[in-house]
Backbone bond lengths (Angstrom), bond angles and torsions (degrees), N, CA, C in turn:
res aa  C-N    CA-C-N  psi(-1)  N-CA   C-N-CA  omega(-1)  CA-C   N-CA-C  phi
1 X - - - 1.443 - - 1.534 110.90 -
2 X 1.215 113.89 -24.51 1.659 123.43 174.82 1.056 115.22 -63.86
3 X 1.215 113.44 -33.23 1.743 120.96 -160.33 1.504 90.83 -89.51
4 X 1.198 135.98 -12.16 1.817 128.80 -163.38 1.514 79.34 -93.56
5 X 1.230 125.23 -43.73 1.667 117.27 -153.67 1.347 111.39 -84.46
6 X 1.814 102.93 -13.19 1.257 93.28 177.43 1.571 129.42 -91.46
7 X 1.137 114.09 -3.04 1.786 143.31 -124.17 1.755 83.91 -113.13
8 X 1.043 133.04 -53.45 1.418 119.95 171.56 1.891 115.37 -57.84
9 X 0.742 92.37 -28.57 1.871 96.81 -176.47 1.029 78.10 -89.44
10 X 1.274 152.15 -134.18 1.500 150.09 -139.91 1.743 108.69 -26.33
11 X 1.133 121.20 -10.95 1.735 107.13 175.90 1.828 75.21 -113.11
12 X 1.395 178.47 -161.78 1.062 155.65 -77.75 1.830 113.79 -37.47
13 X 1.067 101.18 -52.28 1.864 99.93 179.12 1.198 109.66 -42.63
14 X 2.072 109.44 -54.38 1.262 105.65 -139.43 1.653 95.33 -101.64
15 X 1.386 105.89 14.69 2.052 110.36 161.54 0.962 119.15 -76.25
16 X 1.842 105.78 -36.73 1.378 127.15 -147.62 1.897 92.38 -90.32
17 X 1.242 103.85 -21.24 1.731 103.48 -178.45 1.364 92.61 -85.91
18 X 1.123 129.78 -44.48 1.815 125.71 -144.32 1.437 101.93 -74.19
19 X 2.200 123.46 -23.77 1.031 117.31 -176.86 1.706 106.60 -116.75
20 X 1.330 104.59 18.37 1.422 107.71 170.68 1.980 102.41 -95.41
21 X 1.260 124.18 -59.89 1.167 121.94 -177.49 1.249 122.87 -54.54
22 X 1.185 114.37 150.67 1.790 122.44 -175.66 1.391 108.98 -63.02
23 X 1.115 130.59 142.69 1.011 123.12 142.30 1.625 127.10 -92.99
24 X 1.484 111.90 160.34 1.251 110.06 -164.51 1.431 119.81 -92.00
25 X 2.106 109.75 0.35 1.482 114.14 -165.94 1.747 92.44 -84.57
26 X 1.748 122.84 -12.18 1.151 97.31 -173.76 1.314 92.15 -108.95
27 X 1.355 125.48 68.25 2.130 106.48 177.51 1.771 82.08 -113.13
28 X 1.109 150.66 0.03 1.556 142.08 149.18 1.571 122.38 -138.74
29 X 1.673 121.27 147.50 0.842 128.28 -174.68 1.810 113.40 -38.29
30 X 1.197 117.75 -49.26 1.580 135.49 159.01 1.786 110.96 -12.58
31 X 1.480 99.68 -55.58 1.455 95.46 -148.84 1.128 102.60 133.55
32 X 0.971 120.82 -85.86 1.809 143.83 177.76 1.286 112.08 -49.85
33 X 1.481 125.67 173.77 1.117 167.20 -142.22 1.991 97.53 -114.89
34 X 1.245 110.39 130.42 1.315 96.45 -176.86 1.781 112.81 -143.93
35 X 1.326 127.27 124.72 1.340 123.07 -164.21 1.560 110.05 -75.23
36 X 1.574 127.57 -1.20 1.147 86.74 -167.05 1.473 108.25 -133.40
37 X 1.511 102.66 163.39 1.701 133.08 -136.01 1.386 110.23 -116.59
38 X 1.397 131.32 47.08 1.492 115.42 166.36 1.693 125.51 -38.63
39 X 1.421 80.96 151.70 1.808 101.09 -165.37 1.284 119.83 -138.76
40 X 1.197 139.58 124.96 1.349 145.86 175.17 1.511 117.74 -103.45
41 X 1.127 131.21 98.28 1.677 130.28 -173.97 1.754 98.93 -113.08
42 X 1.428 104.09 122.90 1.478 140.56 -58.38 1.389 120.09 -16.67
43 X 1.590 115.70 151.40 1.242 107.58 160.86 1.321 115.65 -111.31
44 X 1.559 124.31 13.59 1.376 138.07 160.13 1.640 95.90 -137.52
45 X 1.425 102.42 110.96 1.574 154.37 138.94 1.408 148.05 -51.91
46 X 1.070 133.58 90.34 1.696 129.83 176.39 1.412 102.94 -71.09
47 X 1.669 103.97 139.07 1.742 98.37 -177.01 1.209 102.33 -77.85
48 X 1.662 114.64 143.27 1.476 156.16 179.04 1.322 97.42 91.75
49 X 1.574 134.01 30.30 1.418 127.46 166.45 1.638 94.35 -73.76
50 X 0.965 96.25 173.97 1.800 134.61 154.21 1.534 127.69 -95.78
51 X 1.426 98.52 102.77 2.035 90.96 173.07 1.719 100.91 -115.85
52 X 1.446 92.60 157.56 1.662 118.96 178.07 1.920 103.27 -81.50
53 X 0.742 112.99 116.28 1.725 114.67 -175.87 1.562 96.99 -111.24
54 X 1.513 105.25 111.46 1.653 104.01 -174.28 1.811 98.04 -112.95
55 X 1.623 103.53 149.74 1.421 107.46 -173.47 1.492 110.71 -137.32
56 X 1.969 96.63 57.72 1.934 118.38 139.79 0.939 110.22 3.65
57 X 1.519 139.72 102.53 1.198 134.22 141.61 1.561 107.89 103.25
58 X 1.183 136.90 -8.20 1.440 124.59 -150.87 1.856 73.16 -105.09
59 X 1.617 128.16 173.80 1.123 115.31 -152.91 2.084 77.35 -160.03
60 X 1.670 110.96 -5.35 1.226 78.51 -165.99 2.148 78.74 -128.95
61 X 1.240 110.42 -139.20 1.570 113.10 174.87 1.456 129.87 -68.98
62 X 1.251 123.20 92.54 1.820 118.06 -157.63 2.047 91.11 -84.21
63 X 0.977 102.63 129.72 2.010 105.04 154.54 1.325 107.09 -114.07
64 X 1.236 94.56 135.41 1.290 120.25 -169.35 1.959 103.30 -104.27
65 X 1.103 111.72 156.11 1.848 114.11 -177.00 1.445 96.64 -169.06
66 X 1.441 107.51 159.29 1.099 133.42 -165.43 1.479 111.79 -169.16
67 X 1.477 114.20 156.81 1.308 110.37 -176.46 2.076 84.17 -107.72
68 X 1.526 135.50 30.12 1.208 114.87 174.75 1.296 96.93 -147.72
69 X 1.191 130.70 23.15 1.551 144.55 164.68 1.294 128.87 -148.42
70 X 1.025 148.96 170.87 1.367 162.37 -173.66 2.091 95.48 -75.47
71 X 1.222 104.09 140.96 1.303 101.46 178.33 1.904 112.39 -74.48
72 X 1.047 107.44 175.07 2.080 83.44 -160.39 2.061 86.58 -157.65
73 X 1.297 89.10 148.93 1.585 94.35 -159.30 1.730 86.69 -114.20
74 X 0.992 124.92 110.27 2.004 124.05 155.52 1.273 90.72 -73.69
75 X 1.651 109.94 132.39 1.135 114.44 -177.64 2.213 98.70 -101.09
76 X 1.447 101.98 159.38 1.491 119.97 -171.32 1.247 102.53 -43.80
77 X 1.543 149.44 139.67 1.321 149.82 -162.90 1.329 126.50 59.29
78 X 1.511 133.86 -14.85 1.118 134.93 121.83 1.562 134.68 -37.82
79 X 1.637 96.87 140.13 1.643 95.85 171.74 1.465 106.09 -110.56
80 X 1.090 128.15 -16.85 1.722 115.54 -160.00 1.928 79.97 -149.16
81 X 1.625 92.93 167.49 1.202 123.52 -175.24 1.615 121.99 -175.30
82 X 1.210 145.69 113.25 0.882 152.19 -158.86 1.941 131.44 -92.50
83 X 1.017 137.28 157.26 1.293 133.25 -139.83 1.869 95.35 -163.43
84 X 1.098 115.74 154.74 1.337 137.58 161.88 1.369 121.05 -116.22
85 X 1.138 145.23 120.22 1.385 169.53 88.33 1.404 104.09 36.96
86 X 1.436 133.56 112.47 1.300 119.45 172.96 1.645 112.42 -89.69
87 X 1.666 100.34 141.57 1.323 112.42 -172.70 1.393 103.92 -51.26
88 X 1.036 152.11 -27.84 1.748 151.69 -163.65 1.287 100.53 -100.41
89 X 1.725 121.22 12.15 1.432 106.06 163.43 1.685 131.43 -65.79
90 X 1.224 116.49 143.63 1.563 108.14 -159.11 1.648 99.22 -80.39
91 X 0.832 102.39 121.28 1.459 116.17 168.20 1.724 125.66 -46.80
92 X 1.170 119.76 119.46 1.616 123.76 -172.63 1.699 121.39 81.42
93 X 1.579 84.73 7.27 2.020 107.26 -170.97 1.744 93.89 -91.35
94 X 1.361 87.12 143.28 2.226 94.20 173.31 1.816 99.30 -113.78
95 X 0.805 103.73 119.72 1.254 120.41 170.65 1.451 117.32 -86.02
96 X 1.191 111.18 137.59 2.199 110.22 164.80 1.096 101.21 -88.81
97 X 1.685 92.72 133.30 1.457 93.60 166.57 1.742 105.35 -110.03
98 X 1.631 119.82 132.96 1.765 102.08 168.47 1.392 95.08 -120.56
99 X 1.397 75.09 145.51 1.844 109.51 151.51 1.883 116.89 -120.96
100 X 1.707 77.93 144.43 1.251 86.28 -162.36 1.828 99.76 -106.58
101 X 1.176 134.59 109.28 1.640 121.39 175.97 1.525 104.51 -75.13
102 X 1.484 105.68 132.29 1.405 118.52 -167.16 1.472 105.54 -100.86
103 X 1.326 115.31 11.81 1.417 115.67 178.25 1.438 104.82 -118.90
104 X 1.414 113.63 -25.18 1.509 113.97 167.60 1.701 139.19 -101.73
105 X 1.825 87.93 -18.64 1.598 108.90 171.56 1.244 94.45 96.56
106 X 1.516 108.62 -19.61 1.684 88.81 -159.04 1.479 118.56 -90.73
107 X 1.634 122.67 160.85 1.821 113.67 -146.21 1.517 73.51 -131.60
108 X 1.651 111.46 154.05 1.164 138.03 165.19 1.508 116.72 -151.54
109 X 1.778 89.34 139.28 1.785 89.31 -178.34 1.775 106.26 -117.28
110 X 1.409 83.13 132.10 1.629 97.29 163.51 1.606 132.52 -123.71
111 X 1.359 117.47 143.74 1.500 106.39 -168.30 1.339 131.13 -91.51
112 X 0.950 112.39 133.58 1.440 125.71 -165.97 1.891 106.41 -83.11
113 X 1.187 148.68 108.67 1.079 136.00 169.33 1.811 119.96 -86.82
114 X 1.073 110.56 118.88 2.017 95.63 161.01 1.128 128.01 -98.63
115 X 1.557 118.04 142.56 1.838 109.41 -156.63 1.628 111.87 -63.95
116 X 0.650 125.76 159.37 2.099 129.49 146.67 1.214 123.99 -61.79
117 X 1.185 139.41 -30.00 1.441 154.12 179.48 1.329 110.79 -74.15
118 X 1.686 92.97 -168.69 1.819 89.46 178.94 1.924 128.29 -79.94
119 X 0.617 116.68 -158.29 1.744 115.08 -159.52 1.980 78.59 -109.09
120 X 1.036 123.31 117.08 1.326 147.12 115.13 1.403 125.78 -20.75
121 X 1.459 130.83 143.65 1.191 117.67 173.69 1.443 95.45 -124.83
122 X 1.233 132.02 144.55 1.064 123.22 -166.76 1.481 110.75 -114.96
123 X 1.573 96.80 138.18 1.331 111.84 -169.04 1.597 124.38 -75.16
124 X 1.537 121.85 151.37 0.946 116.39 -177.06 1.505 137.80 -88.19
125 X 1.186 136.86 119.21 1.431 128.76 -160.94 1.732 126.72 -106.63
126 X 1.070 112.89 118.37 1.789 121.13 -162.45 1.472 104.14 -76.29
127 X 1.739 84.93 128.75 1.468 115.92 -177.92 1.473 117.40 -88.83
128 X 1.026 121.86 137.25 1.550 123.81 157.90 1.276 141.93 -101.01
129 X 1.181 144.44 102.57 1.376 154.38 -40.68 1.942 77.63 -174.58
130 X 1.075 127.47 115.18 1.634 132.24 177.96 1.370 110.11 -53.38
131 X 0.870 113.87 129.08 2.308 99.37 142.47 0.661 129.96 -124.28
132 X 1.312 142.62 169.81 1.562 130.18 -163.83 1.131 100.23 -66.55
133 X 1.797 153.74 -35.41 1.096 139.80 -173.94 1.384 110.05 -84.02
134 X 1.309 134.85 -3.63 1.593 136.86 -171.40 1.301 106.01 -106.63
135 X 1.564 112.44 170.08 1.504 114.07 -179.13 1.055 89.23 -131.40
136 X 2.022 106.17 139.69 1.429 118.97 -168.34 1.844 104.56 -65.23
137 X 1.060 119.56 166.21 1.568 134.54 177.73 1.563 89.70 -115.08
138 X 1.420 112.86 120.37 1.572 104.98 137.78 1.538 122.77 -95.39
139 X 1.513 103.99 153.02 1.252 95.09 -174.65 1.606 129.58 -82.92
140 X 1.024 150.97 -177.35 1.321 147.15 150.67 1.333 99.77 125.39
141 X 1.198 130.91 8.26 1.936 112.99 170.76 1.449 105.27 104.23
142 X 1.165 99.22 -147.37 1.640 114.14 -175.59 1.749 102.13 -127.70
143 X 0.974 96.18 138.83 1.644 111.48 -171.56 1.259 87.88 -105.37
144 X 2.226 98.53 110.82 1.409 90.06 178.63 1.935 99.65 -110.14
145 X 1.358 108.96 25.09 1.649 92.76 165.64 1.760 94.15 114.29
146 X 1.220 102.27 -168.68 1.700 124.30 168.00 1.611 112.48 -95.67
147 X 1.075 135.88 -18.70 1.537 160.97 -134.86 1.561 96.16 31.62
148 X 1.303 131.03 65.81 1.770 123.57 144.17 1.625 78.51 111.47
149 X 1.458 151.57 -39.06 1.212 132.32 -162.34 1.840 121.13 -78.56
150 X 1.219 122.95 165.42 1.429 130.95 -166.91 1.120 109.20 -95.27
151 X 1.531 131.07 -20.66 1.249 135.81 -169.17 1.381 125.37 139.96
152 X 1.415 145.24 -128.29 1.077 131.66 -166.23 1.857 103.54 -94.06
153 X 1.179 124.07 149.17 1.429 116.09 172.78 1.310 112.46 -83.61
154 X 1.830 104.61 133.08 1.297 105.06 171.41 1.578 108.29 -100.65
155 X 0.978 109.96 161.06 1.690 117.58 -161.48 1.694 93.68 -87.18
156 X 1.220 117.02 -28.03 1.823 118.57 178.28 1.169 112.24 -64.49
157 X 1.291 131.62 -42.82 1.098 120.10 -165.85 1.777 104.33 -100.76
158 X 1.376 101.90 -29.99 2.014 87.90 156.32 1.185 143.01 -52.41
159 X 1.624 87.33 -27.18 1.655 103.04 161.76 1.531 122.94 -68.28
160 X 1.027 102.21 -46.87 1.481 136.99 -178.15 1.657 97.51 -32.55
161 X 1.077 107.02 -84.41 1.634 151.12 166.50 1.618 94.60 -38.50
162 X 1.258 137.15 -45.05 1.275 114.21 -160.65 1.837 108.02 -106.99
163 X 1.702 101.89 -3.46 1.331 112.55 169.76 1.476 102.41 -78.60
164 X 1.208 138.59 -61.57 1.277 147.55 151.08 1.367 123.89 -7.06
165 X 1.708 95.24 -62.82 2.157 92.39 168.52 1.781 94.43 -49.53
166 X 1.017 113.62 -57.46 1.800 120.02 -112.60 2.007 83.71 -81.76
167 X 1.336 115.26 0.28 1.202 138.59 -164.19 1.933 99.66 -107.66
168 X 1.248 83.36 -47.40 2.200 78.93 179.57 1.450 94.06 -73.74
169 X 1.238 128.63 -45.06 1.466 133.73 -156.53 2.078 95.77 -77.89
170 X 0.978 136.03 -42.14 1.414 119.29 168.90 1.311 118.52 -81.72
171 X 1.464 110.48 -9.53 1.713 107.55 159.76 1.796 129.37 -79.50
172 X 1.159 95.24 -9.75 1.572 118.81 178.59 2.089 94.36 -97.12
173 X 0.832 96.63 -28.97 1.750 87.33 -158.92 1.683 92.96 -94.68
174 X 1.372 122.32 -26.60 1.201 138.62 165.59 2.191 117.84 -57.43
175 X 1.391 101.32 -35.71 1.164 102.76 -177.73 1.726 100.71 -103.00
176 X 1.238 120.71 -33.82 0.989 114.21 163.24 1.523 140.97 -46.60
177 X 1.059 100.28 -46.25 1.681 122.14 148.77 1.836 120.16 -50.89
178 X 1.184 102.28 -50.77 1.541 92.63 176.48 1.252 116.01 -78.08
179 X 1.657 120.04 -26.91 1.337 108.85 171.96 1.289 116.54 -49.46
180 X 1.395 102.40 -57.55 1.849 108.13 -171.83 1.460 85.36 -43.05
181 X 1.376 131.85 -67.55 1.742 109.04 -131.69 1.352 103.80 -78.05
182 X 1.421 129.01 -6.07 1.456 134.95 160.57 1.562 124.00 -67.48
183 X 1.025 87.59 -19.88 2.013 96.28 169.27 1.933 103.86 -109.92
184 X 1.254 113.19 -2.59 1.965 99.34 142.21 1.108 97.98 -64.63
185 X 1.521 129.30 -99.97 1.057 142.20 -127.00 1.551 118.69 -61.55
């Protein structure tokens, strides 16, 4: 008789998980699952800086656009490519930046910030030059991922997701309650 009373709360949890978690058929326009990771180094900017625009994963021609730079082509076998900041950028404004991977179709936006303060001049950073016995360095660090997230948060589906908990959790507190008052009587 335990197991009947318990069997609705355990199929509420495990609804309430199955339409809370991501699924993975929508992490690209495709369908599929997709590796690649645009990058902006800086992603806060003084206008007429210089940023490094890296294109993670894309394997074929990434274009890059902006409403505060010239649109900018990484060419196929390239990872990064670089861009200037126009001086008339509005200050304390976030800009999107997309890239589009031309080998996968698939487009991603990332934000561009420009500082509030004064204009910076931006410093210059030493390159290293290949040789046939060396292995090139790209620059920008170590690409450590999204840590587990899909991309930008939309506020709908947090909602979504948090109507859902707040929905397993009064269906548990709901049966919980009637159990007790079934063991008064």
């Amino acid at each position: 008789m335990r197991a009947i009373r318990v069997a609705p709360l355990a199929l509420l949890g495990a609804g309430a998980l199955t339409l809370v978690a991501p699924s993975a058929a929508f992490a690209s326009p495709g369908g599929g699952t997709s590796t690649f990771n645009p990058t902006i180094t800086p992603s806060v900017i003084a206008p007429g800086g210089r940023v490094t625009l890296g294109s993670g994963g894309c394997t074929g021609e990434t274009t890059v656009s902006s409403g505060v730079f010239d649109t900018t082509v990484i060419p196929s076998g390239s990872t990064t490519g670089s861009a200037t900041v126009d001086t008339g950028a509005r200050r304390g404004a976030v800009y999107a930046v997309t890239f589009r991977c031309g080998s996968t179709g698939t487009s991603r936006n990332v934000n561009l910030t420009i500082t509030g303060g004064a204009t910076s001049t931006p410093t210059a950073t030493p390159t290293t030059v290949p040789t046939a016995s060396s292995t090139a360095l790209v620059p920008g660090g170590v690409r450590g991922g999204l840590g587990g997230s899909a991309g930008s948060t939309d506020t709908v589906e947090v909602a979504a997701g948090a109507a859902l908990v707040a929905a397993a959790a009064g269906g548990a507190l709901y049966f919980a309650r009637r159990r007790t008052a079934d063991r008064r009587h």
